[in-house]
N, C-alpha and C positions, 0 to 999 in steps of 0.2 A: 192361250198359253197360261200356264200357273202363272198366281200372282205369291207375293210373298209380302206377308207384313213387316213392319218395323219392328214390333214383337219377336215372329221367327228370325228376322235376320240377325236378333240380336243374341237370340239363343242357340243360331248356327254359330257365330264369328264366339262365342263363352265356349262351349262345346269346342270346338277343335284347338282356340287356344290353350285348354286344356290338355289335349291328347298333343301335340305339337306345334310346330310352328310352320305349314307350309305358306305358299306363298302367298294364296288368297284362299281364306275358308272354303269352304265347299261341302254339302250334302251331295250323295248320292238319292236316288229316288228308284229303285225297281220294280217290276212284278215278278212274286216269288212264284216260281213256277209248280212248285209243290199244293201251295195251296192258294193260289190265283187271288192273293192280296199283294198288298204296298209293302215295301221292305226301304228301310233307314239306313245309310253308314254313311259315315264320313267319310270325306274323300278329298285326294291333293290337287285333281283334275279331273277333268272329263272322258270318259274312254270311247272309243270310235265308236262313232254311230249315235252318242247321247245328246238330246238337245241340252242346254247352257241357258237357264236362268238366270237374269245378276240383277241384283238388290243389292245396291250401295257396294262396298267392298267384298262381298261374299255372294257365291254361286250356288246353284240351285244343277246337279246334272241327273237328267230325265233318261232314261231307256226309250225305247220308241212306244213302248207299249203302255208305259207310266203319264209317258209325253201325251199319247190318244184319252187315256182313262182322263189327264188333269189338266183337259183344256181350258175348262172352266170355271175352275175352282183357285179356294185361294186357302195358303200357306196357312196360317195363326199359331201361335203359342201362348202357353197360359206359364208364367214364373212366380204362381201363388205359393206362399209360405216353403218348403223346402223340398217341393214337388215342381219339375218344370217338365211340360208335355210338350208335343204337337199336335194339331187339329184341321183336319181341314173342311173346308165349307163351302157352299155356291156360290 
């Protein structure tokens, strides 16, 4: 199952306090079906069917298809200078 750094989790839980306040941060993770990569949003919960990542206070939810792609990999974020990404790696 994906792992998630302290890094990402900390640039999920800035992110969404951002956009709102739900109850426990949360990404989404999908595969765009247009063009068969990863797709990002934020999200209040999980929607049926999605696996549930948790790192610390904040959630990680995988589609089934994002879930198979990121079994093995892990989450990272880079918060250099006034650019903050995500990355992920093996």
């Amino acid at each position: 199952m994906l792992t998630v750094t302290k890094a990402a989790a900390t640039l999920i839980r800035s992110l969404a306090e951002k956009a709102g306040p739900p109850s426990r941060p949360g990404l989404r993770i999908v595969v765009d079906p247009l063009h068969n990569s990863l797709s990002m949003s934020l999200a209040a919960c999980a929607a049926p069917g999605e696996k549930v990542v948790t790192s610390g206070d904040i959630q990680v939810f995988l589609s089934s298809d994002a879930a198979q792609r990121l079994t093995t990999r892990t989450l990272h974020a880079d918060t250099s200078g006034t650019r903050s990404s995500f990355f992920l790696a093996s």
